[in-house]
C-alpha positions in Angstrom: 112.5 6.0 141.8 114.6 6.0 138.7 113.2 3.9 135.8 115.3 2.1 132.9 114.9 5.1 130.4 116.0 7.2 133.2 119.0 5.2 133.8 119.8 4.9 130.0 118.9 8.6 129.7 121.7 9.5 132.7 124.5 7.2 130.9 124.1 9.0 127.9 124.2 12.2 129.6 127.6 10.9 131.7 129.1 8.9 129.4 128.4 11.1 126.1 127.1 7.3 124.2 126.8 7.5 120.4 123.3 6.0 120.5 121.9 4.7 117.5 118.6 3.7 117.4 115.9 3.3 114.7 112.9 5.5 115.9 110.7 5.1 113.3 109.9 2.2 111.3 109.3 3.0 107.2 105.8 4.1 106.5 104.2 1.8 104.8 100.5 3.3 104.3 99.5 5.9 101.5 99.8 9.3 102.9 96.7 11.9 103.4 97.0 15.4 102.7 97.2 16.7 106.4 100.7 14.1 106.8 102.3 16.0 103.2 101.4 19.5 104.2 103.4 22.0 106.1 100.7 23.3 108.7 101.4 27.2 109.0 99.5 29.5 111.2 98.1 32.6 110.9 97.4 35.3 113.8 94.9 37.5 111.3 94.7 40.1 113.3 98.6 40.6 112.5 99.3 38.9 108.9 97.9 41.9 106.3 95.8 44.8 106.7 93.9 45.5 103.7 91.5 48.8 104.8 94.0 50.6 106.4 92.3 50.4 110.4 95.8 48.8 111.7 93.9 45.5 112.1 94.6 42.4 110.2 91.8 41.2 108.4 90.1 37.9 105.6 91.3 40.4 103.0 94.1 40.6 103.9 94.8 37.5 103.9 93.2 36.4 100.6 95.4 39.3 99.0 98.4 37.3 100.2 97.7 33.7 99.0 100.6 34.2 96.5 102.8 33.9 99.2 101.7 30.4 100.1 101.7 29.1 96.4 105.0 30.5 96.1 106.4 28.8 99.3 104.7 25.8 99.1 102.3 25.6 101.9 99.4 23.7 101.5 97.5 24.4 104.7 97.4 27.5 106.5 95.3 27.6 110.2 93.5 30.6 111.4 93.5 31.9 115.2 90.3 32.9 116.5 88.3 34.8 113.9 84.9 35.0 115.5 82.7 37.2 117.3 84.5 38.6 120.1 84.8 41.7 122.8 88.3 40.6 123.1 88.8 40.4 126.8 90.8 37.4 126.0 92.4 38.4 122.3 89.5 36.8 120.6 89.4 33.2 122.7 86.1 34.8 124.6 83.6 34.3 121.8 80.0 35.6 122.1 79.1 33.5 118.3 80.6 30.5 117.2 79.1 30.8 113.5 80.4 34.4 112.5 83.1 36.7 111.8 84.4 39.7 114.2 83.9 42.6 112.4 87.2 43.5 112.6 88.3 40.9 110.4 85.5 41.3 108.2 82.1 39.3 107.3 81.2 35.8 106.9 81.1 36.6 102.9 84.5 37.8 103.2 85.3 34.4 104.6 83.6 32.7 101.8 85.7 34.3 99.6 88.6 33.4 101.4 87.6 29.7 101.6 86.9 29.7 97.8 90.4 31.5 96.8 92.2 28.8 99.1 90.6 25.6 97.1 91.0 27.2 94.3 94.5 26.9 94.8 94.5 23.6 95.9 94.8 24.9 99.7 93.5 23.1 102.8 91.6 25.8 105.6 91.3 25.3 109.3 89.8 26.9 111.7 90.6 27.6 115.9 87.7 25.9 117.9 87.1 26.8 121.7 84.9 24.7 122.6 85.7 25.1 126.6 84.2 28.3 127.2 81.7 31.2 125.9 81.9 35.1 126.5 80.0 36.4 129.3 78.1 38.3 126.7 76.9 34.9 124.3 73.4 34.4 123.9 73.7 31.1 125.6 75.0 32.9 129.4 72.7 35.3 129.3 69.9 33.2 129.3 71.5 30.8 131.7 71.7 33.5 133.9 68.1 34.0 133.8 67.7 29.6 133.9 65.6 30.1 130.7 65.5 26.0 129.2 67.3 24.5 127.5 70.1 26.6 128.9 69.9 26.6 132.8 72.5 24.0 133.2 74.8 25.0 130.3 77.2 26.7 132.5 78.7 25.0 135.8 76.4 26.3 138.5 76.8 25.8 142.2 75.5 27.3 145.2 78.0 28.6 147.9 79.8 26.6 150.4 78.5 29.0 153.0 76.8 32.1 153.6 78.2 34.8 156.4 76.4 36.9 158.4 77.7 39.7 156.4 76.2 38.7 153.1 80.1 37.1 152.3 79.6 34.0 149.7 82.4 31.1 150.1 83.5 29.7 146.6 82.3 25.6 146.7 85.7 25.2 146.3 89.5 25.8 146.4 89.7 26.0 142.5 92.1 28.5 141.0 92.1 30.2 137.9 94.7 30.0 135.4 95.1 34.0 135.3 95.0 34.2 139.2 92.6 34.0 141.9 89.6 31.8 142.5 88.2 30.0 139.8 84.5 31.1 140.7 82.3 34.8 140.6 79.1 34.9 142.2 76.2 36.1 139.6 74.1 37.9 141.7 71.0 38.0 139.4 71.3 33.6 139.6 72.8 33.8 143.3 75.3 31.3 142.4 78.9 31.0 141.3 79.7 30.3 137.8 83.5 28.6 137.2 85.7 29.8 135.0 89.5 28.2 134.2 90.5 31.9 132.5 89.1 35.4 132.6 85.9 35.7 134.9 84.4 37.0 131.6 84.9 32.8 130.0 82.4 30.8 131.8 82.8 27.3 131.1 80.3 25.3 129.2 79.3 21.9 130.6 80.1 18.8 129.0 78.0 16.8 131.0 75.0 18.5 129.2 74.0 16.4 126.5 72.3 19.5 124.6 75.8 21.5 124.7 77.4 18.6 122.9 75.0 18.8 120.3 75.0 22.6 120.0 78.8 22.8 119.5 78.9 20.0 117.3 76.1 22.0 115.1 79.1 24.9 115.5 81.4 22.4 114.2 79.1 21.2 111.3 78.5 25.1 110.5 82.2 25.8 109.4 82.3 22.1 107.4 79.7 23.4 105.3 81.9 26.1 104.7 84.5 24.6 103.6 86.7 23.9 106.3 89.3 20.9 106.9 89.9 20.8 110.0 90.1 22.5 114.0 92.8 23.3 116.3 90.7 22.2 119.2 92.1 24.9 122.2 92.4 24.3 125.9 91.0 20.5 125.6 92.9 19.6 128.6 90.6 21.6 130.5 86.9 20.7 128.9 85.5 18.5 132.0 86.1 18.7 135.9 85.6 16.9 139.0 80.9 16.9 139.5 82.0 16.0 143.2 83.9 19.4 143.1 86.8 18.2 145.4 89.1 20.2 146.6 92.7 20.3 145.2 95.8 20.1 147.2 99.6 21.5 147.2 101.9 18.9 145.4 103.4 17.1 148.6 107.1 18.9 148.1 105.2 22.2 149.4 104.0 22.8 152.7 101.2 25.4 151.9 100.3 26.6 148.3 99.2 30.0 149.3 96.9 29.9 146.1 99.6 29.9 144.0 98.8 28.2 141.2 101.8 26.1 139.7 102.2 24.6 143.8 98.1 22.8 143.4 98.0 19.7 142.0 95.3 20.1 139.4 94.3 16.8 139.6 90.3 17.6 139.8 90.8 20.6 137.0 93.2 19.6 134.2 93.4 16.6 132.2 90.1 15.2 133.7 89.5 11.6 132.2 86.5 12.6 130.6 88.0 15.7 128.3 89.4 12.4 125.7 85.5 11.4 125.4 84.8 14.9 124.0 87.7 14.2 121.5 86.9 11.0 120.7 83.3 12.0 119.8 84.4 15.0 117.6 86.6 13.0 116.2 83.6 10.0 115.0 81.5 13.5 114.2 84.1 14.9 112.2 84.9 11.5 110.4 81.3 11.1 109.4 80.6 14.1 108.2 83.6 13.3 105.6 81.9 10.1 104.5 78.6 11.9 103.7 80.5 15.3 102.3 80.6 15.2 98.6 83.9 16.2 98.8 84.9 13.1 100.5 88.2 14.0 101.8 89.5 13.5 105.8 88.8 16.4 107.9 91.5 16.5 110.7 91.9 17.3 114.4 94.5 19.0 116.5 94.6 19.2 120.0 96.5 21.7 122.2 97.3 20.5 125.8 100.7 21.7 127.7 100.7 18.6 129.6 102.7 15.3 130.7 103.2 12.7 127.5 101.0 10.3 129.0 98.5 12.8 129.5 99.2 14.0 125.6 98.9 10.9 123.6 96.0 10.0 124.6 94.6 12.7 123.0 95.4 9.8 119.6 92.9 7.6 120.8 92.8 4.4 122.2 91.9 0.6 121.3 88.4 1.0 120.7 88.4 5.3 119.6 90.1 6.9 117.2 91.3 11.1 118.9 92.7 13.3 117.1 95.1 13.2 114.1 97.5 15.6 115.3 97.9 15.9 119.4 100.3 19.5 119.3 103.8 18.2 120.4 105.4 21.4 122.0 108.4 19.7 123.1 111.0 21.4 120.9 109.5 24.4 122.6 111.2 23.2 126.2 114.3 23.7 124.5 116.6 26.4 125.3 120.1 27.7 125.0 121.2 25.4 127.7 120.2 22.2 125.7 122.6 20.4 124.1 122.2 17.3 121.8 121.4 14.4 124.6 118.6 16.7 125.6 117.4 17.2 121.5 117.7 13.3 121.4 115.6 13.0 124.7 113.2 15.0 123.4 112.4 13.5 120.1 112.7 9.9 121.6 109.9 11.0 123.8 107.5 11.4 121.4 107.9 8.1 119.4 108.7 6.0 122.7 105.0 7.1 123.9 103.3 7.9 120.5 100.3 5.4 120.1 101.3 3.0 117.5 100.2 3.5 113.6 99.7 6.6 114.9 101.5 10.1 112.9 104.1 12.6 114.6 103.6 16.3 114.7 106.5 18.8 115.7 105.4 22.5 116.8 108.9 25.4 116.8 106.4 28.3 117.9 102.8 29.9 118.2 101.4 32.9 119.8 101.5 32.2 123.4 105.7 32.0 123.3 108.8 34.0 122.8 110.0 33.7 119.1 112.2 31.0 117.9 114.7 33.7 116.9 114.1 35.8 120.2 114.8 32.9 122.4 117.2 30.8 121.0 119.1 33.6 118.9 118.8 33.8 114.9 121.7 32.0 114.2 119.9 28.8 115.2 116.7 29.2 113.2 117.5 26.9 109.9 118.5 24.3 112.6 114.7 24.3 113.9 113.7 24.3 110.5 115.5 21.1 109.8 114.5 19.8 112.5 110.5 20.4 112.2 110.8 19.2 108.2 112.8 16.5 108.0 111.7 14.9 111.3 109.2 12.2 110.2 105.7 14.2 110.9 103.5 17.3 109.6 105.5 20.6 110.4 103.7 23.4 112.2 105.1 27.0 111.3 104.0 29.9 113.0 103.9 33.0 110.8 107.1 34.8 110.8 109.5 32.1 112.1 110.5 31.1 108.6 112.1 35.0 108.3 113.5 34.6 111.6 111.0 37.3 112.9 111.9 38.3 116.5 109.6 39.1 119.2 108.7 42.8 119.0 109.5 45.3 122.2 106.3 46.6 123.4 106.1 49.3 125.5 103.4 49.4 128.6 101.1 51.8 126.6 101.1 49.3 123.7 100.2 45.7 125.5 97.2 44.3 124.3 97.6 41.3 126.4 95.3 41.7 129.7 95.5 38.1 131.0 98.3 35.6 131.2 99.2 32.6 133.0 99.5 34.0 136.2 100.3 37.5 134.9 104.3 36.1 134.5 104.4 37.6 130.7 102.5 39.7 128.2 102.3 37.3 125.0 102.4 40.1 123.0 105.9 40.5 121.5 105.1 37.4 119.8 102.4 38.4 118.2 103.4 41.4 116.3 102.9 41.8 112.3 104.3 40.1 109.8 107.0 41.9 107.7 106.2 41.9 104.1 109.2 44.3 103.2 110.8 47.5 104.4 107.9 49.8 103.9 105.7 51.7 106.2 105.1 49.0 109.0 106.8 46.2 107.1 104.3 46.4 104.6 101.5 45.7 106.9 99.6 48.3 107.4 99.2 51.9 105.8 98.1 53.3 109.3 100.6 54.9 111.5 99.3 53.0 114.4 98.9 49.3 114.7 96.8 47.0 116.2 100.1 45.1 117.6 103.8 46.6 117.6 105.7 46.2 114.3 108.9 45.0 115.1 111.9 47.8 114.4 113.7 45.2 112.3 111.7 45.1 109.5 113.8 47.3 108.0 116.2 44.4 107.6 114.3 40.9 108.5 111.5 41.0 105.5 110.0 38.8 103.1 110.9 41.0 100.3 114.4 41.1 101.4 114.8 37.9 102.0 113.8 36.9 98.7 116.3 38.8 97.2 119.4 37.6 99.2 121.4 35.2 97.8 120.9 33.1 101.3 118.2 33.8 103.7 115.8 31.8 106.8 113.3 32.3 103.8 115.1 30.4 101.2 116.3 27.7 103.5 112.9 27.4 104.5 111.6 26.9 100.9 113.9 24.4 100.4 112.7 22.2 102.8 109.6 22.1 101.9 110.5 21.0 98.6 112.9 18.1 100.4 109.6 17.1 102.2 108.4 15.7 99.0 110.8 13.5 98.9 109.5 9.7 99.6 112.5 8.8 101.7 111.3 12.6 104.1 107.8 11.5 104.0 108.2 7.8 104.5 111.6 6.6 105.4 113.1 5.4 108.2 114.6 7.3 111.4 117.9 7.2 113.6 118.9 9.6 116.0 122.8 10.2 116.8 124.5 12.2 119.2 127.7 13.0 117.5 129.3 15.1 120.0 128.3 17.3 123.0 126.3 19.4 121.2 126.0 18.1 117.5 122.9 16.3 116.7 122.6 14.4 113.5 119.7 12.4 112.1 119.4 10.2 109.0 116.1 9.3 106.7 116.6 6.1 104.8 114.3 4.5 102.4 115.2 1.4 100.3 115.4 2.5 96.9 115.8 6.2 97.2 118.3 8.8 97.8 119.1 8.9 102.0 119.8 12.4 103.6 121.8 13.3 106.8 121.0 16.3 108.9 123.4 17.6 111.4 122.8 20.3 113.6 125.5 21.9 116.6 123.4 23.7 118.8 126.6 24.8 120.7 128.5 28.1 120.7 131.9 26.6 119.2 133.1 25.4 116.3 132.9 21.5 115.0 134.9 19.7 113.5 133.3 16.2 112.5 134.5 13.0 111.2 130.7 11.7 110.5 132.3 8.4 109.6 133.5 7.9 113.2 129.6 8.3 114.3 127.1 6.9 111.7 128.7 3.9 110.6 127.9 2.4 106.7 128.1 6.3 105.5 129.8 6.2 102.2 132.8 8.3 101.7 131.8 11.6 100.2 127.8 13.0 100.6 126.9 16.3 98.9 125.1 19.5 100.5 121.4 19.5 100.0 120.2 22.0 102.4 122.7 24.6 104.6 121.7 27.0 107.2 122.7 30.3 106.3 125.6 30.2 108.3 126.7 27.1 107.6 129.5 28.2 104.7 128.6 25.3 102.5 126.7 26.0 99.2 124.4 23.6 97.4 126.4 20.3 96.2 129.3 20.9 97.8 130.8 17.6 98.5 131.8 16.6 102.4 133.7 13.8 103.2 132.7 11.4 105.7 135.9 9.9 106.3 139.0 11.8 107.0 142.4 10.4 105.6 146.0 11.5 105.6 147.1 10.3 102.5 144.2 11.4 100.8 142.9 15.1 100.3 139.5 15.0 102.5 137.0 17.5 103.8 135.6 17.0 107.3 132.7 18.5 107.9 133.0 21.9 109.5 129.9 23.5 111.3 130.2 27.2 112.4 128.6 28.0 115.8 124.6 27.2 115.7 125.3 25.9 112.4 123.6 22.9 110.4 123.4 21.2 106.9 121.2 18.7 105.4 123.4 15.8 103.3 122.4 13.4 100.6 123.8 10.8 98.5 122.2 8.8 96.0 123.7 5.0 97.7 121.7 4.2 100.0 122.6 4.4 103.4 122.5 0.5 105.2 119.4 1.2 107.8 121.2 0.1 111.2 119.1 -1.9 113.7 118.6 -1.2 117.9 121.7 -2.5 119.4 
């Protein structure tokens, strides 16, 4: 049945509208430090190693802080740093309130903490809160139903018993990395469930004493020093108690236990996972209040889900959720996409974003194929742009602001033993971060690494980048400073499609200089009369920002109008090619036709 936005959405896709529309109203409210702060993310086990083992370590990443004053990030996040045998890279943890020993010692994290406020940093931590390991303390004895731990787990008995000795599952569930969601402990003689790896039971919500416990996990990092959690997998916290079964989505006739052909309906996105958020979200809230350092701690939420589904993760009328729901939408993009679907996807998120409420915009993380791998390097200042100058917080995953591509990994070298029904390994993605064009990019000092440096470091470093008169880096580090700006952090919004695959946005705030961003995500040449598209534009605008291959240079003057008798500039984008523009008039904020 098609709706009005998907009739709109199909003109604009047929008829190739110029739509203007003002998407986001000026922010009026003071901003906290999480909405000024580029959000960058570390994988540790691949940023520095500092003893030589091949392993990214705290060390290592203290010894690097530099790099974040430098650039201008304020907040970096850390992936899964705690105890761990690393059946699941780290996300089966066997204790919440300490360091693997591969990335060092709890002391080592205190002196990470206290090196990143001393610089005026902001620290946040992953938190899995959906599962344990097979091996934590709290299983074991669960196994054994030693109080207060017998019902931690989700426990059933089986649906039936054969002659044979064969146990039946209670259910149909599935597991995300293949086959039934359930193993049979033979020592409890019943099945435990488990979403991911058999060895990542899942902890039960419905247990009042695991609240408490993980919110005591919670509390233990806060004391630390921490700002703020990435909460993982929160789509998948609660379940169905009446353990109903889950059907094929009507289109398919059977399912054959394939996963993505279930309708997870009982499993994923269960009403009840948004009370857990809401309620870390009060914890985390007053805990601020009663810190001495009374400053907000913030939430994140990761959830690969429907929008609905997504922004509720904000809250609701009568409880605040979480600051920052992830918004992987950009990451739906590929080469295919041209600026109606860029449009689409940004209008999604303010059309369903909870009102008052602040945007977020995610370009890559370890679980996907680089930017620059996927979308080709060309495009990577574009997504830049994009992320910065978007009203929102930016999320950068380490190595997409050089343009790092995925590395080629080799059978003998994957690391990755589960995946989403076994359809990738995630490690290209996660390989080290190239400092320079030393051994291993500058990573490592041992010939072997703990993930696959990427052959080009060579050529795509930091150190190299730095140096070169333009470079992903620079461009980068420009836009951070733009984000300073007032009109980037606060001003208005409109979205334009300007040809088939040119995108342009503008960021108006009374008062202040405006700035045009235009992007062509196509594999021709442009040739743009901006004048023609964004109407009240006045004549001439000057270069603040251009991608790499853009050939414009800083204050270079473009013409918005094109003229016969008078010499004029149209604004020329290469292939892939963008540019951010400014002018000190302000632009005339246009209104929803």
């Amino acid at each position: 049945m098609l709706t009005i936005k998907n009739v709109i959405f199909i003109l604009i896709v047929l008829l190739k509208i110029k739509c203007i529309k003002c998407k986001w109203k000026i922010w009026e409210k003071d901003l906290d430090w999480w909405q000024t702060s580029v959000i960058y993310q570390i994988y540790p086990v691949s940023f520095q190693d500092s003893d030589g083992d091949g392993k990214g370590d705290l060390e290592g990443i203290r010894s690097r802080l530099d790099y974040f004053t430098e650039t201008g990030i304020k907040t970096i996040w850390l992936s899964p740093i705690y105890t761990s045998p690393k059946i699941d890279n780290g996300y089966d943890i066997s204790n919440f309130t300490d360091v693997d020993p591969i990335f060092g010692t709890l002391d080592d994290f205190k002196s990470l903490v206290k090196n990143i406020k001393d610089r005026g940093m902001y620290i946040l931590l992953d938190f899995v809160p959906n599962h344990t390991s097979d091996q934590h303390e709290w299983f074991q004895k669960s196994i054994k139903r030693i109080e207060p731990y017998t019902d931690y787990y989700i426990w059933t008995d089986p649906k039936q018993i054969f002659p044979n000795g064969t146990k039946l599952p209670p259910n149909n569930w599935l597991s995300l990395f293949g086959g039934s969601a359930w193993t049979y402990n033979e020592e409890r003689q019943q099945f435990y469930y488990h979403k991911f790896t058999v060895q990542q039971p899942e902890l039960n919500y419905y247990n009042k004493k695991v609240r408490e416990d993980m919110k005591e996990v919670l509390k233990f990092w806060l004391d630390l020093g921490v700002d703020g959690f990435r909460v993982d997998a929160v789509r998948y916290l609660t379940e169905d108690p009446e353990l109903h079964d889950e059907l094929c989505f009507p289109e398919f006739k059977t399912c054959n236990n394939e996963y993505f052909k279930i309708n997870h309906n009982y499993t994923e996105d269960w009403p009840d996972d948004y009370d857990m958020v809401y309620e870390w979200r009060e914890f985390l809230d007053s805990y601020a209040k009663c810190s001495p350092y009374n400053h907000t701690r913030i939430m994140l939420t990761e959830a690969y889900t429907s929008i609905d589904d997504i922004t509720l993760y904000y809250g609701n009328d009568t409880n605040q959720g979480a600051q920052l729901p992830f918004n992987f939408y950009l990451l739906y993009a590929d080469i295919e996409s041209n600026s109606t679907v860029y449009k689409y996807l940004i209008d999604l998120w303010f059309d369903n974003m909870v009102e008052g409420q602040w945007a977020d915009w995610v370009t890559g993380n370890h679980d996907v194929t680089r930017l620059a791998t996927k979308m080709g390097n060309e495009i990577v200042d574009g997504f830049a742009m994009l992320s910065m100058l978007l009203p929102g917080t930016a999320v950068t995953y380490q190595g997409d602001e050089l343009g790092q591509t995925s590395s080629m990994v080799r059978k003998d070298q994957q690391r990755d033993r589960y995946n989403a029904g076994d359809l990738a390994i995630r490690d290209p993605e996660r390989g080290p971060f190239p400092w320079n064009d030393s051994l291993n990019g500058g990573f490592s000092s041992n010939k072997f690494t703990w993930g696959t440096v990427n052959p080009s470091y060579w050529e795509i470093n930091l150190e190299t980048q730095k140096k070169a008169e333009k470079s992903h880096y620079k461009v980068y580090k420009q836009l951070i400073d733009l984000r300073q700006k007032p009109t980037i952090q606060r001003g208005d919004l409109n979205l334009y499609i300007v040809s088939t695959w040119v995108l342009a946005f503008t960021r108006e705030l009374s008062g202040n200089e405006s700035y045009l961003t235009v992007i062509n995500f196509g594999s021709e040449m442009e040739f743009i009369l901006l004048g023609e598209t964004i109407p009240k534009l006045p004549d001439k605008l000057s270069v603040a920002v251009p991608s790499i291959n853009s050939d414009y240079k800083d204050g270079e003057i473009v013409d918005t109008k094109f003229s016969l008798h008078i010499a004029s500039k149209p604004l020329i984008l290469r292939p892939k090619a963008s540019v951010v523009l400014t002018t000190d008039i302000t632009v005339v904020p246009t209104t929803s036709p």
